[in-house]
C-alpha positions as CSV (number, residue, x, y, z in Angstrom):
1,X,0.0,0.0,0.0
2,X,2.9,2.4,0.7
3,X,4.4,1.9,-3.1
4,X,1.1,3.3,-4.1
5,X,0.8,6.1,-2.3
6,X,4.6,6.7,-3.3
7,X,3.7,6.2,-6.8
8,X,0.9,8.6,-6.4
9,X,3.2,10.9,-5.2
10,X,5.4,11.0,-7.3
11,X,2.3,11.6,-10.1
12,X,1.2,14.6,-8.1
13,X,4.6,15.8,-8.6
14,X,4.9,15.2,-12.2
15,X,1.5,16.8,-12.7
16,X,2.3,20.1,-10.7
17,X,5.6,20.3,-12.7
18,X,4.1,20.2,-15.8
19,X,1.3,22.4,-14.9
20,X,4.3,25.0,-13.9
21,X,5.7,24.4,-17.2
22,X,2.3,24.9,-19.0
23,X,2.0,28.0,-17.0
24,X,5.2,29.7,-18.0
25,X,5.2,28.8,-21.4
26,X,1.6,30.5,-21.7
27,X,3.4,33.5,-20.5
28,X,5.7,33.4,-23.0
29,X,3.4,33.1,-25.6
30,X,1.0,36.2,-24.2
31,X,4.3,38.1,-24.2
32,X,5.0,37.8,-27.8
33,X,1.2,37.8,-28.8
34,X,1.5,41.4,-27.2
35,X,4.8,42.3,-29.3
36,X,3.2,41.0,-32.3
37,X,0.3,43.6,-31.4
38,X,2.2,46.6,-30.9
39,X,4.0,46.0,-33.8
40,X,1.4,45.9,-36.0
41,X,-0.9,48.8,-34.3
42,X,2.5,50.9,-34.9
43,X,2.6,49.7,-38.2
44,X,-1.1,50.8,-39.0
45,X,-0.3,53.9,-37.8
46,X,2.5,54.6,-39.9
47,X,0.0,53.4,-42.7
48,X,-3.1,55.9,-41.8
49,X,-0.3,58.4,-41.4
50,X,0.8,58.3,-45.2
51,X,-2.7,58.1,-46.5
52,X,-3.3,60.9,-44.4
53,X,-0.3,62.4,-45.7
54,X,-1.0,61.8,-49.4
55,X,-4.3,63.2,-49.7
C-alpha cells in the first residue's frame, strides 16, 4: 500500500511540474502575442499616417 501512495506521489509531482511548465510557457506566448500587437498597431499607424499624408 505504501508503493502506491509513493507512486501517487510521485504523479502529483509530475503533474504540478508540468502544470508550472504549461503555466510559464503560456506566458511566453501572451508576451510575444503582445509584441506581435504593438508591432502591427504601430505599423497601421504609420499606414493611416501616409494616407493621411498623401491626400
Amino acid at each position: 500500500m505504501i508503493n502506491g501512495f509513493t507512486s501517487l506521489n510521485e504523479n502529483i509531482n509530475k503533474t504540478i511540474d508540468l502544470t508550472k511548465q504549461i503555466e510559464q510557457t503560456s506566458k511566453e506566448q501572451r508576451l510575444g502575442i503582445e509584441q506581435i500587437n504593438s508591432v502591427i498597431t504601430s505599423q497601421d499607424k504609420q499606414t493611416q499616417k501616409i494616407v493621411s499624408d498623401s491626400t
